[in-house]
C-alpha positions, 0 to 999 in steps of 0.5 A, a space after each residue: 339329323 333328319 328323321 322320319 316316323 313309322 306308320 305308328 308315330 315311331 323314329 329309330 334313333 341312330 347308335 351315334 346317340 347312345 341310347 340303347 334298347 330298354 333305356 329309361 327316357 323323359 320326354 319334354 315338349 317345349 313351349 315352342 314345340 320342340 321336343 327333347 328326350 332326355 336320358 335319365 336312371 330311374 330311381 326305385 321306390 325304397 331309394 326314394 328316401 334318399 332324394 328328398 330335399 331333406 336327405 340330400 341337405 343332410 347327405 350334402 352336409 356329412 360329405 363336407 364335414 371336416 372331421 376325420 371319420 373313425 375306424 372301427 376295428 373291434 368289437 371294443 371299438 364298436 362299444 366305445 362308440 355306441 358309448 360315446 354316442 348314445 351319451 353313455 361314456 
């Protein structure tokens, strides 16, 4: 796909790319001069926490667990877990 810049060093990408207006883009110029843009979804910054290498292994590590999960239906069931966790039962 051939494409020309404007006057202000700009190119219109074409819909068939699915890029919209206001879509957040990485530009990467490659060792050879190539250029890539590379959709991405920007993170904010009180999510940050969640993509360290730490909380990705432990996120990781949960999702794998093989225990069943525990459904909490009452209060009662609320105390008795807290319990249990907190080494109090």
């Amino acid at each position: 796909m051939l494409l020309h810049t404007d006057a202000r060093r700009r190119i219109t990408l074409p819909p068939i790319v699915g890029i919209n207006p206001g879509d957040a883009i990485d530009l990467e110029i490659l060792a050879d001069g190539r250029i890539m843009l590379i959709p991405i979804e920007p993170v904010p910054k009180h999510q940050l926490w969640a993509w360290t290498a730490d909380a990705k292994q432990t996120i990781s590590a949960s999702l794998s667990d093989p225990r069943p999960s525990t459904v909490v239906e009452s209060v009662e069931d609320a105390a008795k877990l807290a319990a249990r966790w907190s080494g109090e039962d």
